[in-house]
Structure formats: C-alpha cells, structure tokens
C-alpha positions, 0 to 999 in steps of 0.5 A: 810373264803374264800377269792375267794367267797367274793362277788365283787362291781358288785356282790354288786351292782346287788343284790342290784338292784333285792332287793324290794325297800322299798320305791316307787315313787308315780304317778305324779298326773294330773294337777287341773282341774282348770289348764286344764280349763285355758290351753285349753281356751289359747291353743283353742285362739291360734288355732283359731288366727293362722286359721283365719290369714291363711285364711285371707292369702290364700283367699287374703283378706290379700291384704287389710291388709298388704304390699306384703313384711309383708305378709309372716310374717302373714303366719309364724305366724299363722303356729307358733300360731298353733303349740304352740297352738297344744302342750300346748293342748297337755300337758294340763293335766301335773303339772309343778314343784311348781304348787299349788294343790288347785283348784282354784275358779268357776271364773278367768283365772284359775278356771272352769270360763276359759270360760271367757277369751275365750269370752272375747278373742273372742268376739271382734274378731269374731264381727269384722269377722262378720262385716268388710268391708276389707276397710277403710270408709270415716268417718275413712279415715277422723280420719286419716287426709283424710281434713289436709294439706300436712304441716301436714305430712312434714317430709323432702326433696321431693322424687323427683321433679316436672320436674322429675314427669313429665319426667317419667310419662306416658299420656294418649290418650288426654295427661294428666299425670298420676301421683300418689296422694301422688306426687301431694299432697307433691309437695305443699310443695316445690316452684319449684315443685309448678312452674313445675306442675302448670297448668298441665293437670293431670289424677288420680286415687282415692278414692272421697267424699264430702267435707263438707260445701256444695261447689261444691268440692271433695276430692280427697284421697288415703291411705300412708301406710308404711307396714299395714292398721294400720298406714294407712295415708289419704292424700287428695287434693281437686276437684273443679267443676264448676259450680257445681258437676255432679247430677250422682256423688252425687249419686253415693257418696251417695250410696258409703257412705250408704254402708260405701264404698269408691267410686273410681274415674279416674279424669282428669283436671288442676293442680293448688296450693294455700293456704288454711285457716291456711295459708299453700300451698295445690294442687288442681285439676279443674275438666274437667272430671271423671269416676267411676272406680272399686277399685284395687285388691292390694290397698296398692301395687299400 
C-alpha cells in the first residue's frame, strides 16, 4: 500500500462534507395561529399607544398634561413603543424555543379571540380621546381639594416669606400686586407672612367658581402640580363680595360649568386672613373688581 496515497484529515473531512446527509433538519414551522393572534392585537396597541402620545406631543396638546421638563420623556416613549411594537409585528409568525404546538382556544389572550384584548385595551382609551376636555372641571378639581384648608397641604417651612413676596412682586397700573395663588394660599399658615400680606391690595389670576351654600362668595383656585395633571392639587382661597356676586359673573360660571370648563378670572381686591370652621388659618380676598379672562396656553408652566 502506498503510504503517499493515504488520504489525509483534510481530504477526510472534504469528502465527508460532499457526502448526502442521511438525515435533514426539518423546516421550523410557523407559530400557532393563536400566537399570531395574540402578537398582532399586543404589536397593534403599541402602535397605536405610541401614535396617539406623538400626536398629543406635536400638536401641543401635551401642555395640559405635563410640565415642559417631562415632556420630552413622553416623545421618546412613544418613539420606543412603536418601534417595539413594529418588530414584535415583525416576527409574529416565528416559534420561540419551548412554545406549545397546541392551538389555543376560540378565546383568551392567546387564542383566535386576541380580539378582546384590543378592546378591552382600546376601548377606554379611545372614549376617553372622544371625550376630553384637556382640562380638569370644577367637580374633579373639587375631589382634589379645590375647598380644603392650606393645614392640608402643610409639608414644611415657607418658600418664602411674606415681606419677600412683596419685594420682587410686580403692581399694576393701580398698584396692587400680582402675586400667584398658591404664595397667598400657603402663607396662611405662618404668622409673620400673615402680618406682612395682611390688607394688601393684591390682582389674581385664576380659575373661580361658586362655592357652595349660597353666600356671596367664590373660590378662587389654581392647579399644584409637581410634573403631571395626575398629581395635580386644587388649592383655593375664597372671594368675598359685598353685597352680592355680579349677576354677569353668575352667568358666566354657569355657562362655564354646563360645559364642564373652568372660567378664568383676573381679580383685584384686599387681602385678609382668618379661620374657618375646623379652626385653621385660611387667606381670603375682599373683592374690588374682576374681569373674565382667556385660559393660559401653558397652565401648568405658569
């Protein structure tokens, strides 16, 4: 035998690799249609979750949502719900390692009644595009607190005081100053805040409605909010008139209630303090005059 024609390892392996295999892989089968069901109803709500946060972002409407510095958070989110959304559409036909052969039933998330879950995902949402005022009505601005006391919201020292109010405020042509509603309404709680701001003229602007029992009194009201219209906080002070409210500004807070809107207010008038009926310290404003005024563009930047 010749010792040179011994086939080598490469030689071995090369006819080894044109030989026929006796064995073939088969084709990986496609996903059960009950999968495919589940996956494009999931992939179909990302879509249309992330198109519905970009166009509440680009047509502005996102300015009654969120704080200018959160709303680019709502931007990318949307941008990565899609594209998540785009590629589990993608490859809603593949199996995934361990996942069962057996179809799953005519209903439940996985089975041909994935429809479901779109309504059910859906449906509220799309009611509530249908049906939004993009602002809060007095009745939810009352379930935030819009009549409670500024004890309520105590959380620590003042951002600042009274006398310092007063410096860097601004007055107007008649030389009351324009403060903010919430500055008035948490200087309740702090005596000397009480004693600088007592019996100064003051001009608002704010959100009104009546308050209940009939007396000639408003309340006065604005939105805290920290970074969203969900952890929005109605805080209030009330507007005394004497000897009774303005027939046009019942009217007007009428039609602004029938359309469940809340009317805007500059009002001008004396600035005072005293304790309501649970016995804690609350502002209130005697009233010398108002005007009906458009709502702000930016409510929460302001």
């Amino acid at each position: 035998m010749d010792v040179g024609k011994l086939p080598t390892t490469e030689n071995l392996l090369l006819l080894m690799s044109n030989q026929p295999s006796s064995k073939t892989e088969p084709p990986i089968p496609d996903a059960t249609p009950g999968m495919i069901w589940q996956r494009v109803s999931e992939s179909v709500i990302l879509i249309i979750t992330g198109l519905i946060m970009l166009y509440y972002h680009g047509s502005g409407l996102i300015v009654h949502y969120l704080r200018e510095d959160f709303r680019p958070y709502l931007l990318w989110g949307a941008v990565g719900l899609i594209v998540v959304g785009i590629f589990h559409l993608w490859f809603a036909r593949a199996t995934t390692t361990g996942e069962s052969r057996t179809e799953s039933g005519t209903i439940g998330i996985a089975g041909r009644g994935a429809w479901l879950v779109w309504i059910i995902a859906m449906a509220p949402m799309a009611w509530g595009l249908a049906h939004t005022t993009h602002r809060y009505s007095t009745d939810s601005a009352a379930r935030k607190g819009l009549f409670d006391d500024a004890a309520s919201l105590a959380t620590g020292l003042p951002l600042a005081g009274g006398a310092s109010l007063l410096e860097n405020a601004s007055q107007n042509e008649d030389g009351y100053y324009r403060l903010g509603l919430d500055q008035i309404f948490f200087s309740a709680l702090y005596e000397e805040d009480r004693d600088a701001l007592s019996g100064v003229m003051i001009e608002l602007e704010s959100m009104a409605t009546q308050r209940p029992g009939g007396e000639a009194v408003i309340r006065l009201y604005d939105l805290l909010v920290m970074c969203c219209a969900a952890d929005a906080r109605a805080v209030g002070i009330d507007a005394r008139y004497a000897p009774m409210i303005p027939d046009e500004l019942l009217t007007a807070m009428n039609e602004a209630g029938e359309q469940q809107q809340p009317l805007w207010l500059r009002i001008r008038g004396t600035l005072d303090f005293g304790k309501t009926d649970s016995g804690q310290w609350a502002a209130f404003l005697s009233v010398d005059g108002q005007e009906v005024i458009p709502p702000p563009t930016t409510p929460f930047d302001d």
